[in-house]
BALO-580740 format. One line per 2 residues: their letters; for each residue x, y, z of N, C-alpha, C. Coordinates in nm, 3 decimals, decimal comma, m for minus. Example, Ala and Ser with C-alpha at 12.3 -4.5 7.8 and 13.67 -1.06 7.14 Angstrom:
BEGIN
as) 1,319 m0,569 0,780 1,230 m0,450 0,780 1,320 m0,330 0,780  1,285 m0,225 0,708 1,367 m0,106 0,714 1,290 0,003 0,787
end
This chain:
BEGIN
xx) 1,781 6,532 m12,237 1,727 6,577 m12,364 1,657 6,712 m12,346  1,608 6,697 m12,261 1,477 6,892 m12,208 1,620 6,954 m12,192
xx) 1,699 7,006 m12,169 1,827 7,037 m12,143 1,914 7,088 m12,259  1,898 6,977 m12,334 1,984 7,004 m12,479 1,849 7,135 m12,554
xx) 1,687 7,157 m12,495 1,663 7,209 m12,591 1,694 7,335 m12,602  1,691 7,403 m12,695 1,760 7,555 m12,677 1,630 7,613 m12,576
xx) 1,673 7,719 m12,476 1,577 7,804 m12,394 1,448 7,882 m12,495  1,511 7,932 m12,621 1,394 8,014 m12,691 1,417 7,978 m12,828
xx) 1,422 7,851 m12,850 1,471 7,774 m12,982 1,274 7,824 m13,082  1,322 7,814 m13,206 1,189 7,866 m13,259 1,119 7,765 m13,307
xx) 1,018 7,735 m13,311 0,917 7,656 m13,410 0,970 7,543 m13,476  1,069 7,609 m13,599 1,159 7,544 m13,654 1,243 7,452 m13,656
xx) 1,333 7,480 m13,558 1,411 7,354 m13,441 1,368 7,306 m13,373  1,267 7,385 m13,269 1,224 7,221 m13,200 1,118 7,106 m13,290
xx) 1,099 7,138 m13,402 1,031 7,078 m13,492 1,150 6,972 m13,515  1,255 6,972 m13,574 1,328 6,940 m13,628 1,435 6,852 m13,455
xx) 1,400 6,866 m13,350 1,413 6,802 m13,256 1,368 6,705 m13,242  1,201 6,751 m13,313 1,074 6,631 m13,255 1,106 6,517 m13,331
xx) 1,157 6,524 m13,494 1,195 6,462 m13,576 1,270 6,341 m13,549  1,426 6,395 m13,452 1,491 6,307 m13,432 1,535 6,252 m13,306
xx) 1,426 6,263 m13,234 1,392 6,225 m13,076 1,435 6,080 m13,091  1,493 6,017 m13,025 1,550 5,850 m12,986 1,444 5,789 m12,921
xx) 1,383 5,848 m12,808 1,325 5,756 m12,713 1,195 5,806 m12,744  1,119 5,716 m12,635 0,938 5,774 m12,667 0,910 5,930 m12,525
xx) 1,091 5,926 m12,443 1,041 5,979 m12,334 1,086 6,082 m12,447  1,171 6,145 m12,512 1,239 6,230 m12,589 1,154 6,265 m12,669
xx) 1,043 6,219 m12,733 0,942 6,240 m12,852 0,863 6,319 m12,742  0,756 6,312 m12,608 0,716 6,359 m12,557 0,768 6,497 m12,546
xx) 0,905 6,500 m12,500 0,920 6,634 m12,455 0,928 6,730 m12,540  0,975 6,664 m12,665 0,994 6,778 m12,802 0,872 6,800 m12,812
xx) 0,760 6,712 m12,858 0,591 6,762 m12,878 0,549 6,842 m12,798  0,565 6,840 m12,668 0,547 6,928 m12,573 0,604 7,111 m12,592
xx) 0,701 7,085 m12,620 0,766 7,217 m12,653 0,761 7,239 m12,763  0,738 7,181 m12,884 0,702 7,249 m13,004 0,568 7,268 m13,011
xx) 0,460 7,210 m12,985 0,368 7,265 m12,966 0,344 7,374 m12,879  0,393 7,378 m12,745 0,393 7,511 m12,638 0,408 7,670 m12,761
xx) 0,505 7,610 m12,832 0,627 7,692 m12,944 0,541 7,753 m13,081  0,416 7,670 m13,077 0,329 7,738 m13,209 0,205 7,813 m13,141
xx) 0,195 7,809 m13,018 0,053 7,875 m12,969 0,054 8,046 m12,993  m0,010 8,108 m13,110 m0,049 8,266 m13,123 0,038 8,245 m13,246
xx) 0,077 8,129 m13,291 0,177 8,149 m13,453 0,089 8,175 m13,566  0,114 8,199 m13,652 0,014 8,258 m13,795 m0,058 8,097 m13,835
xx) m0,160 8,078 m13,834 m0,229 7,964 m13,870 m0,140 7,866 m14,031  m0,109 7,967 m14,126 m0,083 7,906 m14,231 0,124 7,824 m14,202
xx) 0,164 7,926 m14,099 0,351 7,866 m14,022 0,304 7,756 m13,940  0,189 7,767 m13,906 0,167 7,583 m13,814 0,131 7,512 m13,944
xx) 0,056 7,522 m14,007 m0,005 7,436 m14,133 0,110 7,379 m14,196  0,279 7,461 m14,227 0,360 7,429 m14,313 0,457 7,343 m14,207
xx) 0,429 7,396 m14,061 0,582 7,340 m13,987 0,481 7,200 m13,940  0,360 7,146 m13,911 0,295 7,068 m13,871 0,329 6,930 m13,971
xx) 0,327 6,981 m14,124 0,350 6,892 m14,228 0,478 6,829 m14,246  0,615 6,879 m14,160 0,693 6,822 m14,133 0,755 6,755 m14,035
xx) 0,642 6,697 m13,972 0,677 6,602 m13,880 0,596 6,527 m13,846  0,672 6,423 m13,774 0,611 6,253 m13,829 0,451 6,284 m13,822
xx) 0,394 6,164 m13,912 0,244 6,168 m13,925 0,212 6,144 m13,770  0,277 6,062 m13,677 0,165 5,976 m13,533 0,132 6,112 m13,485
xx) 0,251 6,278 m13,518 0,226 6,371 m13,385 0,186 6,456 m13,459  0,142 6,453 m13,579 0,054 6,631 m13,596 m0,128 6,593 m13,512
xx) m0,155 6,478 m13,532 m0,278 6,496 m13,430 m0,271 6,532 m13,253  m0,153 6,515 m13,212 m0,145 6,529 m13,067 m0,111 6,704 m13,070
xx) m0,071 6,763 m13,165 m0,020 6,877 m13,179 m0,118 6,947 m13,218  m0,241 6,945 m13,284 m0,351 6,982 m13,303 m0,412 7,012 m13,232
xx) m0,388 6,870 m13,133 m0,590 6,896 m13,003 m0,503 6,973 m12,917  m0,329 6,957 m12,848 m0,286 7,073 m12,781 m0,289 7,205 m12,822
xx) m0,275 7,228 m12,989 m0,333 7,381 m12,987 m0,506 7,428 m12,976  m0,580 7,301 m13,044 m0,695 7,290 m13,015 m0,750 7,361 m12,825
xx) m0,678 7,254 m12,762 m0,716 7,267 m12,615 m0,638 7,384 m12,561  m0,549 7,465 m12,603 m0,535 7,588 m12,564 m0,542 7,713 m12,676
xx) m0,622 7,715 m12,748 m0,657 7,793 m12,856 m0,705 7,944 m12,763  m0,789 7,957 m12,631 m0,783 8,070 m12,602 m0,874 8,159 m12,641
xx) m0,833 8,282 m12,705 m0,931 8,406 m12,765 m0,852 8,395 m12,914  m0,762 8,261 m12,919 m0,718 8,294 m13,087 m0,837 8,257 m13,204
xx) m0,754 8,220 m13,312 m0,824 8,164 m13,371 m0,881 8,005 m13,398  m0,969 7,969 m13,388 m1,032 7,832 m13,368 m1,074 7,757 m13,474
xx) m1,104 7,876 m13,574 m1,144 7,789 m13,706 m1,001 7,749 m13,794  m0,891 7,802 m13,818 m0,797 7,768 m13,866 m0,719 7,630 m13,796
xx) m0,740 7,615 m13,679 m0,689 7,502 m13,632 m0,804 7,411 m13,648  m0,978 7,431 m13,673 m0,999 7,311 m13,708 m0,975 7,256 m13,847
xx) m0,970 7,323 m13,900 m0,933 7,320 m14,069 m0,817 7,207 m14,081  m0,754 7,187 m13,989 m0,612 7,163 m13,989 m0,648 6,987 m13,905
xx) m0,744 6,978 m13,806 m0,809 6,879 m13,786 m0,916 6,777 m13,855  m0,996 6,859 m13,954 m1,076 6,821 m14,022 m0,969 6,723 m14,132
xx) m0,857 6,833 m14,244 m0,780 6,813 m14,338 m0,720 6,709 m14,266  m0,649 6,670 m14,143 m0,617 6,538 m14,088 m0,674 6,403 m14,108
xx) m0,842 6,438 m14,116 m0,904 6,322 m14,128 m0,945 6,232 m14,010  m0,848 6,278 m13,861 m0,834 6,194 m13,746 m0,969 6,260 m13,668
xx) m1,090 6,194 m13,663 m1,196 6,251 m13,632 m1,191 6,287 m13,466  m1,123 6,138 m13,450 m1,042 6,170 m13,275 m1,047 6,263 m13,190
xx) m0,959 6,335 m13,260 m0,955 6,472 m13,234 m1,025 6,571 m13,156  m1,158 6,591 m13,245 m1,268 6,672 m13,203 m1,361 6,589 m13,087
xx) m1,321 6,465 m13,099 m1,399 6,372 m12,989 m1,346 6,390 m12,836  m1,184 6,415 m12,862 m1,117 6,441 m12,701 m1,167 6,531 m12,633
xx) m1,163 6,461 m12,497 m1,231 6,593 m12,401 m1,112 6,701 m12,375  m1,008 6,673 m12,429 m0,868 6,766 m12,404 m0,960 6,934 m12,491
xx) m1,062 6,897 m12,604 m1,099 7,008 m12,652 m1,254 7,033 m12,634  m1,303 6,957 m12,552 m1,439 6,960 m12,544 m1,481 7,093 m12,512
xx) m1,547 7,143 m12,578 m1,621 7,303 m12,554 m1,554 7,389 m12,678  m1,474 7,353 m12,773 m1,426 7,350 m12,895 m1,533 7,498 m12,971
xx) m1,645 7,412 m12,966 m1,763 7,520 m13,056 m1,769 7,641 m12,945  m1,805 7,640 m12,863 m1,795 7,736 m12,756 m1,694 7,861 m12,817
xx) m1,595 7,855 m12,830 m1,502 7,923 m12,899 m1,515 7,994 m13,007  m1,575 7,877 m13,135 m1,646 7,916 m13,253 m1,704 8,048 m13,231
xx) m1,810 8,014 m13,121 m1,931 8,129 m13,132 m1,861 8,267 m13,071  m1,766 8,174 m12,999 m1,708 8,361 m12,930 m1,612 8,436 m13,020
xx) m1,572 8,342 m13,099 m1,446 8,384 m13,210 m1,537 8,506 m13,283  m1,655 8,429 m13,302 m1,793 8,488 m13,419 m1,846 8,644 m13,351
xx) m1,852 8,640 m13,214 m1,914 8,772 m13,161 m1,776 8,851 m13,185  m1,648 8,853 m13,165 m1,532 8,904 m13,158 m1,487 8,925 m13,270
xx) m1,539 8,942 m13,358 m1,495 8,888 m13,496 m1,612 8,951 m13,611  m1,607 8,838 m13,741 m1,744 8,890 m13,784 m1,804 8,772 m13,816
xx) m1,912 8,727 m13,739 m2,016 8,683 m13,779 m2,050 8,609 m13,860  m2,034 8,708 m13,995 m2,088 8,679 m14,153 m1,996 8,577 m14,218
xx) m1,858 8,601 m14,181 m1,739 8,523 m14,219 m1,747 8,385 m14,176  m1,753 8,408 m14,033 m1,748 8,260 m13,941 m1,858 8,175 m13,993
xx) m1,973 8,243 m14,053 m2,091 8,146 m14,094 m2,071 8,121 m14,226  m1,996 8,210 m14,291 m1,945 8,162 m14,469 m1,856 7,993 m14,425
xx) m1,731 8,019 m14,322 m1,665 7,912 m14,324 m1,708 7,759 m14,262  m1,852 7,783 m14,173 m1,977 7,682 m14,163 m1,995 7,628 m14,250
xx) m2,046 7,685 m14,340 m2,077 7,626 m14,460 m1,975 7,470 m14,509  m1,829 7,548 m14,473 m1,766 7,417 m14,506 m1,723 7,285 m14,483
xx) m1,790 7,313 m14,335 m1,766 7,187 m14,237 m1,852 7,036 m14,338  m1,771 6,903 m14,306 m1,881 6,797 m14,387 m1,985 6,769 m14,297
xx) m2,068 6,712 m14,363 m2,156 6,672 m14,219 m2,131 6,561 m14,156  m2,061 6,537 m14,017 m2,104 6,464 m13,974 m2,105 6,431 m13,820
xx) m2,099 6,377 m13,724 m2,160 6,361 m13,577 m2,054 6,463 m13,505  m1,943 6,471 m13,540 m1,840 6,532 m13,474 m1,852 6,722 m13,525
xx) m1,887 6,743 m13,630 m1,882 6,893 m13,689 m2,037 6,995 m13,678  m2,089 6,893 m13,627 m2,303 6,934 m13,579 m2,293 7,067 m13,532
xx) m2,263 7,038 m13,384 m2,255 7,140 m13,286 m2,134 7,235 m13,310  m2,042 7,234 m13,370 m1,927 7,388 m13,452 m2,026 7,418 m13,540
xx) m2,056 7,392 m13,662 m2,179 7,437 m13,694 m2,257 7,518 m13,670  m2,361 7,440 m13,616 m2,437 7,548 m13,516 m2,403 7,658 m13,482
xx) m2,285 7,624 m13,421 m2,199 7,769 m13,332 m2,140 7,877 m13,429  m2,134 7,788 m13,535 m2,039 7,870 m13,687 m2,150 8,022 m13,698
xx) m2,263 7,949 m13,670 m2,370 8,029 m13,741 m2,456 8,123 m13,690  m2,481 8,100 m13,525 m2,550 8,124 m13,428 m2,540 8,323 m13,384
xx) m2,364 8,336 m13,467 m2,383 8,511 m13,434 m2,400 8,585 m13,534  m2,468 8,517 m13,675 m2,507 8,566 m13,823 m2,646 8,574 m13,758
xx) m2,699 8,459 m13,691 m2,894 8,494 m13,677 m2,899 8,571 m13,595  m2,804 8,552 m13,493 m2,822 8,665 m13,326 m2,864 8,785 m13,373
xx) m2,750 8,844 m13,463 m2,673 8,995 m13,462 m2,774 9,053 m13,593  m2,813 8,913 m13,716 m2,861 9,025 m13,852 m2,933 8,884 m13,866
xx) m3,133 8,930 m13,789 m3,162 8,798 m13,816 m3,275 8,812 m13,956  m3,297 8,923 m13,998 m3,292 8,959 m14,104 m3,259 8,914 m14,257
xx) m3,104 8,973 m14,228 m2,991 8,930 m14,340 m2,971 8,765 m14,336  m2,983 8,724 m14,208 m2,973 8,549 m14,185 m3,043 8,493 m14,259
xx) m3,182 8,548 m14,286 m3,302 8,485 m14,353 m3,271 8,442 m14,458  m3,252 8,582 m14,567 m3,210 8,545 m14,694 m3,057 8,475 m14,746
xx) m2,978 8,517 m14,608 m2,843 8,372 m14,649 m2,904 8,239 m14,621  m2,958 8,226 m14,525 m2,985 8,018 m14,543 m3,119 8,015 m14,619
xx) m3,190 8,072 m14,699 m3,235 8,049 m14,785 m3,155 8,035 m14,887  m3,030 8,101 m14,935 m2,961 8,072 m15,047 m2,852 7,901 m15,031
xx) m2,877 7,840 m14,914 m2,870 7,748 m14,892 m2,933 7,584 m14,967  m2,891 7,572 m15,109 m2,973 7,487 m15,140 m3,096 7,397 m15,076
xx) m3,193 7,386 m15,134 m3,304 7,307 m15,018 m3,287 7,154 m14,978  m3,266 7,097 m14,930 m3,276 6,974 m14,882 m3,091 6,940 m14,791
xx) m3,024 7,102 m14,852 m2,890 7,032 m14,756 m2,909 7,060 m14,664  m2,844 7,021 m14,550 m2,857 6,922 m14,395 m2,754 7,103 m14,377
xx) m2,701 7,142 m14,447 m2,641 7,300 m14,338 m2,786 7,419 m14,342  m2,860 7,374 m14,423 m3,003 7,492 m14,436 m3,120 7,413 m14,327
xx) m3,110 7,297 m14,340 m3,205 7,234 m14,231 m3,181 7,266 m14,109  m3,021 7,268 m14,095 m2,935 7,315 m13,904 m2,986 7,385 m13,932
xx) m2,949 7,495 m13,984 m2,960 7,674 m14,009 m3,089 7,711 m13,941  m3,205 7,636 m14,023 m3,332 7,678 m14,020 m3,366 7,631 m13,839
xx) m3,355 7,504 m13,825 m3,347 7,485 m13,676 m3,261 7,556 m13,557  m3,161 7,620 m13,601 m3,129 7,703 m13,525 m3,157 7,848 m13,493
xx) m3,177 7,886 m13,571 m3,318 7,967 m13,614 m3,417 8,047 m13,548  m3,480 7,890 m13,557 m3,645 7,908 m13,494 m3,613 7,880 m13,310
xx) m3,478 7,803 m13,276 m3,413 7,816 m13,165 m3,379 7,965 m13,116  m3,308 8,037 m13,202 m3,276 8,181 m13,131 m3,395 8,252 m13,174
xx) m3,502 8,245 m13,281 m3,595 8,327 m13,235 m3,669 8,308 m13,060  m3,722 8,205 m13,063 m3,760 8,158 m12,930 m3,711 8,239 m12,794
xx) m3,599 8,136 m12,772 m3,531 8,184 m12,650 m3,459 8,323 m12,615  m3,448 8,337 m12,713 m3,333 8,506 m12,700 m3,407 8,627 m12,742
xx) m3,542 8,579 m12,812 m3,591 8,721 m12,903 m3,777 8,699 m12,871  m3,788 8,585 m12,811 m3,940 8,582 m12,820 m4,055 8,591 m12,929
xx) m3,956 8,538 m12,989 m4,019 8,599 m13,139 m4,107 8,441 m13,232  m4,200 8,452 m13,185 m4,311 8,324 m13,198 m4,314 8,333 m13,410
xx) m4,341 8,475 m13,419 m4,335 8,469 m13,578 m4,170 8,429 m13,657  m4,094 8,433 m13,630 m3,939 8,421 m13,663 m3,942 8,279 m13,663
xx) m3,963 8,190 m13,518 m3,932 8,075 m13,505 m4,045 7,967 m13,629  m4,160 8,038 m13,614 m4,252 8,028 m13,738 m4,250 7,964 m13,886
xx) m4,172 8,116 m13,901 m4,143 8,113 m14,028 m4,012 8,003 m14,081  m3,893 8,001 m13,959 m3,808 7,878 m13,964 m3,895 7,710 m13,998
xx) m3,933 7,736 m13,875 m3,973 7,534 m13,890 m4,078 7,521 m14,032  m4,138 7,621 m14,085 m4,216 7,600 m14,246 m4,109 7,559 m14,315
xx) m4,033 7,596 m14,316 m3,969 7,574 m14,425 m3,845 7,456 m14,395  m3,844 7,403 m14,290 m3,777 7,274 m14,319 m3,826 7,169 m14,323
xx) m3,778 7,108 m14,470 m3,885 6,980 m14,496 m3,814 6,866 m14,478  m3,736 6,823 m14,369 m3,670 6,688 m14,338 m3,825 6,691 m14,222
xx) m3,886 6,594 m14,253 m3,980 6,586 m14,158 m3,937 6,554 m14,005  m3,843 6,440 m13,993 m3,799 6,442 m13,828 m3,754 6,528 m13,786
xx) m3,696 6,639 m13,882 m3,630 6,779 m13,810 m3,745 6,904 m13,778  m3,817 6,861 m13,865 m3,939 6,958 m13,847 m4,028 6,919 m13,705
xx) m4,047 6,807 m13,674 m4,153 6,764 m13,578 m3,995 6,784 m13,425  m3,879 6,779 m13,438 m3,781 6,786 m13,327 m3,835 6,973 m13,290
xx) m3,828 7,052 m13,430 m3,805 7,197 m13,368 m3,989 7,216 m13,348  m4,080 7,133 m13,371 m4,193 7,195 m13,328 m4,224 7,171 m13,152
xx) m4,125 7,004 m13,163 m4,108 6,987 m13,019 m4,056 7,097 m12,916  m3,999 7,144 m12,972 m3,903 7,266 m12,941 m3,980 7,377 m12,870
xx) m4,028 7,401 m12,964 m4,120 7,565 m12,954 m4,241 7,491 m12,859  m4,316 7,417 m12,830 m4,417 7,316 m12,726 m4,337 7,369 m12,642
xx) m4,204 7,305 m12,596 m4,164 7,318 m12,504 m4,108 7,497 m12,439  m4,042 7,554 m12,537 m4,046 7,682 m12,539 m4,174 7,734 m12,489
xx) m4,276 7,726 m12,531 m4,444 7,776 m12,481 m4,428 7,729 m12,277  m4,397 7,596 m12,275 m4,470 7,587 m12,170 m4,365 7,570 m12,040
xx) m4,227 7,610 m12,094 m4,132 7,643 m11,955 m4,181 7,851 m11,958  m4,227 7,892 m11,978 m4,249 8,061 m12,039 m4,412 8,067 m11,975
xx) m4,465 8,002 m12,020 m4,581 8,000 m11,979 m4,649 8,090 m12,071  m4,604 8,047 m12,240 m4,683 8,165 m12,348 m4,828 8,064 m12,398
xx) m4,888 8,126 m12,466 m4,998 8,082 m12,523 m4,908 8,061 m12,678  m4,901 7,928 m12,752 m4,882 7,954 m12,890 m4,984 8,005 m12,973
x) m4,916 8,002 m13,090 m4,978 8,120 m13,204 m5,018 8,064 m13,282
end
């Protein structure tokens, strides 16, 4: 069957291979090579060629572009994980360090965008830490301009509470900035999140050896 596949067959056909694979050893090898076959493809030609083929393999085809995503793009393939529904996914260690990416996509990239498309993640145990990372090179780079975007963050949603805790995190560690981190933890009123980032800055003070303010 690896034999019959064409040497530089496109996207297309070995899609249409994966389709009508006989065996489970034959399904392997087509997934294998059609996925190999979409890595650096336009996010929206995986989105359309992914939808045609069987439901069990667009998640295995995901976390393999997931787990070799690279310096591409990272948020379009989670989009494509999330819209799956298979939370799985983001749980495999095949992609573990996933957000890692996020944030580098974000320095390489812009920033402002990567933290607009934060915004859209749902909340929950698996999308925390992309998040975070969605957002982390909007406060780095313009912590300023950061201010007044997660303030326009309705008050009590759980992406302005991260926001604000991440925040008063990069004021701290990266900027020293006792008034920045400050002005973050005031203003988040989930009380266990507030008493986690005051824990925070305690601890910030006394690996530094600062006097707080």
């Amino acid at each position: 069957f690896f034999k019959q596949l064409p040497p530089n067959a496109t996207p297309e056909e070995l899609a249409g291979k994966l389709a009508t694979a006989g065996s489970e050893q034959e399904k392997i090898i087509a997934l294998q090579a059609f996925a190999a076959s979409l890595k650096g493809q336009d996010p929206e030609l995986i989105k359309s060629l992914i939808g045609n083929v069987p439901p069990e393999s667009r998640g295995d085809i995901v976390r393999q572009l997931l787990a070799a995503s690279g310096n591409g793009e990272p948020t379009a393939l989670l989009n494509l994980a999330i819209a799956s529904g298979n939370w799985d996914i983001l749980k495999d260690p095949m992609v573990a360090g996933v957000e890692g990416k996020v944030a580098e996509y974000a320095r390489r990239n812009d920033p402002i965008a990567i933290a607009e498309w934060g915004l859209s993640l749902p909340d929950r145990p698996e999308t925390q830490d992309i998040y975070r990372r969605a957002i982390t090179g909007y406060i780095d780079r313009y912590p300023n301009e950061a201010r007044n975007w997660i303030m326009s963050i309705p008050e009590g949603d759980w992406r302005r509470e991260r926001a604000l805790m991440e925040y008063s995190q990069n004021a701290l560690w990266y900027k020293k900035n006792q008034e920045g981190a400050a002005w973050a933890i005031d203003r988040i009123s989930d009380p266990k999140m507030k008493g986690t980032a005051m824990n925070w800055r305690v601890e910030w003070a006394q690996r530094n050896g600062v006097q707080l303010k």
